[in-house]
C-alpha positions in Angstrom: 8.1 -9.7 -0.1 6.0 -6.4 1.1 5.2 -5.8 4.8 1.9 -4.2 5.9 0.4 -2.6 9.0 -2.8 -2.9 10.1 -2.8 -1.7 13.5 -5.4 0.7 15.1 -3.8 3.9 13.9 -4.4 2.7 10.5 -7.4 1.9 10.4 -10.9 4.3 10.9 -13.4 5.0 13.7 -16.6 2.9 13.3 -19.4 5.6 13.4 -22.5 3.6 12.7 -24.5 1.7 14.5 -24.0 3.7 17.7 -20.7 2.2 17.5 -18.3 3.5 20.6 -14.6 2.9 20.8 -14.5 0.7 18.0 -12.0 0.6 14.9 -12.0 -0.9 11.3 -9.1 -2.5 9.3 -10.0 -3.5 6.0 -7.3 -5.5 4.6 -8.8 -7.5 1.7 -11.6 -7.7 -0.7 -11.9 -10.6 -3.0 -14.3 -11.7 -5.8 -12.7 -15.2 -6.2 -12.2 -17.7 -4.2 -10.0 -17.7 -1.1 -8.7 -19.7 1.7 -8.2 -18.4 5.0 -6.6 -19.9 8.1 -5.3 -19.5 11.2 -1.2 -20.4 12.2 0.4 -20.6 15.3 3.8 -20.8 15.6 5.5 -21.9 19.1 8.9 -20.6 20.4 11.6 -21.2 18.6 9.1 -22.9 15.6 9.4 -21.8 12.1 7.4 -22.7 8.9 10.3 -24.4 6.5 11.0 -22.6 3.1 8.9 -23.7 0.7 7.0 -21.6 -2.8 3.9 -20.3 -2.5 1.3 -22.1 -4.9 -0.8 -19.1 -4.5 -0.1 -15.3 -3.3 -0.3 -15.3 0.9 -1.1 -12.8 3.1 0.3 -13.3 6.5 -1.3 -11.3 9.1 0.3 -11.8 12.8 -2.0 -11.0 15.1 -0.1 -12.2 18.5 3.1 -11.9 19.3 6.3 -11.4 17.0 8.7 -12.8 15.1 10.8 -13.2 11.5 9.5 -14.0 7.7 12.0 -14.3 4.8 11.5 -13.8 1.1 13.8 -15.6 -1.8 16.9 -13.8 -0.3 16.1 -15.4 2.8 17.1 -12.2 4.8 15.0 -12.3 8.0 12.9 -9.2 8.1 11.6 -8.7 12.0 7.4 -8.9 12.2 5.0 -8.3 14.8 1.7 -7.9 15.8 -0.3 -5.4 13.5 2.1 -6.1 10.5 1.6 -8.3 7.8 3.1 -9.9 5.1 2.5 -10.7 1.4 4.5 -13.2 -0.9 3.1 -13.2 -4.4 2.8 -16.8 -6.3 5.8 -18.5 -6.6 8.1 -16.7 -4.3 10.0 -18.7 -1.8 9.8 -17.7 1.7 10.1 -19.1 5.2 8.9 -17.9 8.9 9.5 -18.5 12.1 9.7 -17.0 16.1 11.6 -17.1 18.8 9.0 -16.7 21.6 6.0 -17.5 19.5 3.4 -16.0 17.0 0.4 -16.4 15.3 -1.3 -15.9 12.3 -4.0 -15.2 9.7 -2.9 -16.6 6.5 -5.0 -15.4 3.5 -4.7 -17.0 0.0 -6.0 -16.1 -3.0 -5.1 -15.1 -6.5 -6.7 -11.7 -6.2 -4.8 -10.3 -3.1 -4.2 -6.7 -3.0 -3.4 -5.4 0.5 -2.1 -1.7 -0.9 -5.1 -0.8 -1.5 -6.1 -0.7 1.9 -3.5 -1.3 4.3 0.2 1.1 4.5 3.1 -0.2 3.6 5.8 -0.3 5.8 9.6 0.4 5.0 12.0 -2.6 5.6 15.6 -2.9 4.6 
């Protein structure tokens, strides 16, 4: 499992267009086909652990809470993170207080080459 940021300071100021206080993420660019979709997660709700059937991109965009990879060792995830399982890996997530997310699959899912990794244990 790899966590991303893709908070503000990551991303660059939108010049065009008369644009004014406005920044852009990219995170992905795909030429196949992909599925996007939107999960929310309620307090103390989790998303069982189960393989991906495709590489996933889990973006939070509110709130915070845990994801797993095949270790099951529950890495901490918040808004502005996001994180990637490749096919086949089993993984699990879940919150405390509540989260939600963007969930991009797709077999061409490359998120380093736009977005930083970040450190974990």
């Amino acid at each position: 499992m790899k966590i991303y940021k893709f908070s503000k300071e990551n991303g660059k100021k939108v010049e065009k267009y008369q644009s004014h206080l406005a920044t852009y993420v990219k995170m992905i660019q795909t030429n196949g086909a992909a599925t996007i979709g939107y999960m929310y997660i309620e307090g103390e709700g989790t998303v069982g652990y189960h393989k991906a059937p495709i590489p996933q991109l889990f973006i939070v965009v509110e709130g915070e809470g845990w994801v797993t990879g095949e270790d099951q060792k529950r890495i901490s995830i918040k808004s502005g993170e996001a994180a990637l399982w490749k096919k086949g890996e089993w993984h699990t997530s879940g919150s405390e207080t509540g989260m939600t997310a963007i969930v991009i699959q797709s077999e061409e899912l490359h998120p380093e080459t736009f977005m930083e990794r970040k450190p974990h244990a």
